[in-house]
N, C-alpha and C positions, 0 to 999 in steps of 0.2 A: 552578467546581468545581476547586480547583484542588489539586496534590498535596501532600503529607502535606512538612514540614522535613525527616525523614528520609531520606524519596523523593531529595527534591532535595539534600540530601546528600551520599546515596550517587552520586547525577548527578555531580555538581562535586569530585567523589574522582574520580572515573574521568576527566572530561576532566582533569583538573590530574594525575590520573599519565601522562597522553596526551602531554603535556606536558615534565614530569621525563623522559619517557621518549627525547622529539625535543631535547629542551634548548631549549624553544620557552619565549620571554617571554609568552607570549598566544596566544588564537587569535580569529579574527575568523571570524566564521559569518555566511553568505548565504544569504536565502530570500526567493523569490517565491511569486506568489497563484497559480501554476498549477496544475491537478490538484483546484482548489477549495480552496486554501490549504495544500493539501498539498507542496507544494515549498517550504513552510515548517519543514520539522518540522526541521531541523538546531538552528538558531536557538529553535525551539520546546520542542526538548527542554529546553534552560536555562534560558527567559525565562517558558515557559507561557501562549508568547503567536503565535497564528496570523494573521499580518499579511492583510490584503486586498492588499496593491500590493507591497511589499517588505520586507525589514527588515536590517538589520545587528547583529548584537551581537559585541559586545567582550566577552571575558572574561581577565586579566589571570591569572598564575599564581601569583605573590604572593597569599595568602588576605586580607590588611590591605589588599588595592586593591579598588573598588568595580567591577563588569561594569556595562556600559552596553548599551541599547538601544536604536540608532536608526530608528525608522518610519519607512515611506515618506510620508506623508502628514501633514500637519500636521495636521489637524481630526480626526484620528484618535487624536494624542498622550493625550488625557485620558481616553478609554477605553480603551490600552494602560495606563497607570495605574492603572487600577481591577484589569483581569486580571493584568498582569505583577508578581511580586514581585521583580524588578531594580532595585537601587536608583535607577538613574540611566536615565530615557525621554526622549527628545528626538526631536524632527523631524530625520532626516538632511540635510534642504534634499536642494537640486535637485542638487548635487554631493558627492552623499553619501561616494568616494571622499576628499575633503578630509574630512567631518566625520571619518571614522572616524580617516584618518592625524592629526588634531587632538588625537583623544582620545587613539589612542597614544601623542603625545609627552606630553599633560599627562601619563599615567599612568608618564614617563620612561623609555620604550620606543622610543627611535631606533635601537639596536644591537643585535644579535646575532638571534635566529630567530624569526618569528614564523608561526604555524602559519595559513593557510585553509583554510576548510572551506564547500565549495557546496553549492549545489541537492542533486546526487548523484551519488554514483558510479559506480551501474550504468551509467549514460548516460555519465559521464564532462561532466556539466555544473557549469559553474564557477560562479565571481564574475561580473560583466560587464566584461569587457576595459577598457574605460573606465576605472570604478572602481580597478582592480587597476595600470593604468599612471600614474595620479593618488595614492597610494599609495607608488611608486616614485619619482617624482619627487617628490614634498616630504618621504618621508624613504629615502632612497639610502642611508642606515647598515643597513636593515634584510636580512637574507636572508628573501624570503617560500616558505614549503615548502607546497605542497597536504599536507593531511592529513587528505580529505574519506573517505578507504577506510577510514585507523585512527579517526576518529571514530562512521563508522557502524558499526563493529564490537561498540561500545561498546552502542550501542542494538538489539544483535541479539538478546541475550536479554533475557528481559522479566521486571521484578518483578514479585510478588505484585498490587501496588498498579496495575501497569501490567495485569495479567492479570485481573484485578477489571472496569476500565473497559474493555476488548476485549470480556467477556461482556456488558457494557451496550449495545456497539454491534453485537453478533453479534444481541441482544435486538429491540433497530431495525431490523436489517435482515429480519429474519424478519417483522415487520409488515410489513413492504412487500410482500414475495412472496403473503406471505397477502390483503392488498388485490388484488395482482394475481388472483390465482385467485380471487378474490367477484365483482369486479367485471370479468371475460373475458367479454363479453358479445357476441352480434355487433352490429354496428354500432361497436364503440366503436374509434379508432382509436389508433396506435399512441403519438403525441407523446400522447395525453388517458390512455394507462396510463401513462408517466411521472409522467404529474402526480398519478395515481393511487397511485401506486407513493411517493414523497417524499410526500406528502402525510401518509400512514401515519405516519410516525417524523417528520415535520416539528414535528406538531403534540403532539408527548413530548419536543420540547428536543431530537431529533438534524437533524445536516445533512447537507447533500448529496454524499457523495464521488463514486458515477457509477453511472446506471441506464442500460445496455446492453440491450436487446430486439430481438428481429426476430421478427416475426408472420409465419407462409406456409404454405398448406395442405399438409397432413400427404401427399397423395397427387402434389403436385407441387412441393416444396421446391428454394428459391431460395437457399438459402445455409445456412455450416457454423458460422455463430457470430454473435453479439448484434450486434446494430449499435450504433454509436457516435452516430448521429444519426439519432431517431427519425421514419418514414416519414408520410403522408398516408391512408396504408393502414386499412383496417376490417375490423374483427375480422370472420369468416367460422366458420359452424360446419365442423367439421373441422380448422380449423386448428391448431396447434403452436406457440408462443410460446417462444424460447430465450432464458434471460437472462443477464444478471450482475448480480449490484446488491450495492452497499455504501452502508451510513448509517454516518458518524460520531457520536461521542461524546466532545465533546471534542477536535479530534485525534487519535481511535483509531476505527480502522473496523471492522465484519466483513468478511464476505463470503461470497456466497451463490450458488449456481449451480440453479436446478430450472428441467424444463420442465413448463411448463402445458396441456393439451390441453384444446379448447372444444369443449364437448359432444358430447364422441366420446371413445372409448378409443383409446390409441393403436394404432397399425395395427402388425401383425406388424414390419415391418420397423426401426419408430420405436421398439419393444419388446426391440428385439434391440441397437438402439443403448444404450437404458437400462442394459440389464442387462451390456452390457460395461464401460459407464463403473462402475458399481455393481462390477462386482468386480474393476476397476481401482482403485477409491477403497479398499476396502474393502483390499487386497495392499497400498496405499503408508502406509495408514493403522496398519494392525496392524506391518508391518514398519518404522515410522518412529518410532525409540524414541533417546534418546541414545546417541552414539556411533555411529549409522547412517550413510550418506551417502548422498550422490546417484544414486554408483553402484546403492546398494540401490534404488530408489525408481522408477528407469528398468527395472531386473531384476524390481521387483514389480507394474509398468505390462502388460508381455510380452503379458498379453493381448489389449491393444488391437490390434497388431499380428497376433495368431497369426487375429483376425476377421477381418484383412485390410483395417483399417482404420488411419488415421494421427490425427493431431492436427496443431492447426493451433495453437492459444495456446501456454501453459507447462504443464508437468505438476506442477509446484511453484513455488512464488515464497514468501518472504519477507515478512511483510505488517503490519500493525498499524496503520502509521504513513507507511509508502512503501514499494516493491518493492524487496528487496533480496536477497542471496545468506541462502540457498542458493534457486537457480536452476537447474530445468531446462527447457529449452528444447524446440522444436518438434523441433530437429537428434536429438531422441534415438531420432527411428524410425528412423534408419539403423542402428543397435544392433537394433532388433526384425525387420526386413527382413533384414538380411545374417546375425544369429543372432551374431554379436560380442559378448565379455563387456564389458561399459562401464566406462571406467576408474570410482572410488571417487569422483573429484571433493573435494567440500566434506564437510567433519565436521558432523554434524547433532545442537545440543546441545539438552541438555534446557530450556525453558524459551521457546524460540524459538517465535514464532506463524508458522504456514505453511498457509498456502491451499493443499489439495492439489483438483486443479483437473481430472480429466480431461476429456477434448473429441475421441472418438471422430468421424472424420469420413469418408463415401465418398471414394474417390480424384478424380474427379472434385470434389469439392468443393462439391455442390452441398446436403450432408443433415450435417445433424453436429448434437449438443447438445455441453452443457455438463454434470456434475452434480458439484457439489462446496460447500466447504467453509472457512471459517477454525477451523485446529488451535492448538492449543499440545502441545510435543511431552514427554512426560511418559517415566521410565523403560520402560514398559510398550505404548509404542506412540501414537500420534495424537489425543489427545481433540478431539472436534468441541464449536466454543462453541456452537452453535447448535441447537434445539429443532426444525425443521421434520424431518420422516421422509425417508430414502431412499427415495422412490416414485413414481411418476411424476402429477403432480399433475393432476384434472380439474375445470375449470370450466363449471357447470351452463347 
């Protein structure tokens, strides 16, 4: 499924004025299979192509030069041709730092600036050193500039076309949550709802970006957030399932946060967590319209704090494709604790997809949910892509 000439397009305007802008001959884009091919999407956004192992693409800034693509894997090259509409797919070989310096000079690129762009920039993760000093040394004319921060800026707001395919994968990932709470059963343990969980949207053409859970009775709760690597553990009536889970679509993900209670209502106190994330979500959500910022968003949270509770993940993140700014971070209860106005931070534009994500948690650390959301942020406030209720979910 791949996007509209348009789409791509308006893509290859925007890096090629990236470009005009740095006075950059090219930019060379790096991505790995991390994150489930999602430390692809730099590369991905031009090529529409999400490598399993690595990839490189060349894109030249001259419009009459051809962008290239080179895979990590050879046995891979013929079905990067089928997906990618890049003119030129080749295997990188095993010293893919030479292939790419190769193609720059055929493309008569040994002088003046040429732009990289990694993995990402929230992390500040590059090219792989290697690469990047093999590069240097067989063409020394070149100035190489990171410009992995101005190219993801580019992908911060999301077209129509882009905003289309995120309700596809908001769509997938709601099957999923909804399998989880069918199938909460006790006995069933926590890696067999994973499997339960992807299964869901596997078998509708999406993939697996990441199912987070942690199972633990409601009356004795072992921790404040999903786990990363599902347990050995079986489902118990009474117990509380926190999640995260994202399905893709294509390279564009949702994103989902509810908890599940198995056959039991939640208890007063798991009740009282709900309904503060709920009208933490509800304040970031109403007040997260264009032109808003960070500031706003940490000032429309307040409440988590006035519970007397903290958060432990992000209370916003950046999302579609990979986490990126606008980003708030765990550090914002020191604003709710001390009563301090938080600076404004990042501009929040309209068009931008943002997981607003609260994660109310005891001091201690031992009791927290999740309940949230992938947005796209509209003049008017936060639309949620996703269809499941704000309510705390129970399975029979």
């Amino acid at each position: 499924m791949r996007f509209s000439t348009d789409e791509m397009t308006r893509r290859y305007r925007l890096a090629r004025g990236l470009m005009e802008q740095h006075e950059l001959e090219a930019l060379v884009l790096f991505g790995n299979s991390g994150v489930n091919r999602h430390n692809n999407v730099n590369p991905f956004w031009l090529s529409q192509y999400l490598d399993m192992h690595h990839c490189y693409l060349v894109v030249p800034r001259a419009e009459d030069l051809d962008s290239a693509l080179f895979v990590g894997l050879a046995n891979h090259v013929p079905n990067a041709r089928e997906i990618s509409d890049v003119p030129v797919v080749e295997w990188g070989g095993y010293e893919a730092g030479d292939s790419v310096a190769a193609r720059l000079a055929e493309l008569g690129v040994e002088r003046g600036r040429v732009g990289l762009v990694g993995v990402g920039h929230t992390w500040t993760i590059g090219m792989p050193w290697q690469h990047y000093l093999r590069i240097r040394e067989l063409l020394p004319g070149l100035e190489l500039l990171d410009v992995t921060a101005d190219y993801a800026r580019l992908r911060a707001v999301k077209s129509p076309e882009e905003i289309e395919r995120l309700r596809g994968a908001a769509e997938l990932t709601d099957l999923a949550i909804l399998a989880l709470q069918r199938e909460a059963k006790p006995g069933v343990a926590e890696y067999e709802l994973v499997a339960i969980a992807e299964d869901a949207y596997r078998r509708r053409g999406g993939a697996v970006r990441i199912t987070f859970l942690r199972s633990m009775p409601m009356d004795a709760p072992n921790g404040c957030l999903p786990s990363q690597n599902p347990s050995e553990r079986r489902l118990e009536r009474g117990d509380v399932i926190v999640t995260e889970v994202s399905a893709s679509l294509e390279g564009y993900s949702g994103q989902i946060h509810r908890p599940i209670f198995v056959g039991a209502e939640p208890t007063a106190e798991w009740q009282r967590l709900f309904d503060v994330a709920k009208q933490a979500y509800d304040g970031v959500a109403a007040g997260m319209h264009a032109g808003s910022t960070e500031g706003d968003a940490i000032r429309n949270a307040a409440v988590i704090g006035e519970a007397g509770y903290a958060i432990y993940d992000d209370l916003i993140h950046g999302y579609g494709t990979d986490i990126h700014p606008p980003l708030v971070d765990r550090s914002c209860i020191a604003y709710w604790r001390d009563g301090a106005e938080p600076p404004p931070g990042r501009t929040i534009e309209r068009g931008m997809a943002i997981v607003i994500q609260p994660n109310p948690i005891t001091p201690d650390e031992r009791m927290g949910l999740q309940l949230g959301a992938l947005t796209v942020v509209t003049d008017g406030g936060a639309e949620c892509l996703h269809g499941l209720p704000f309510e705390p979910l129970l399975a029979a």
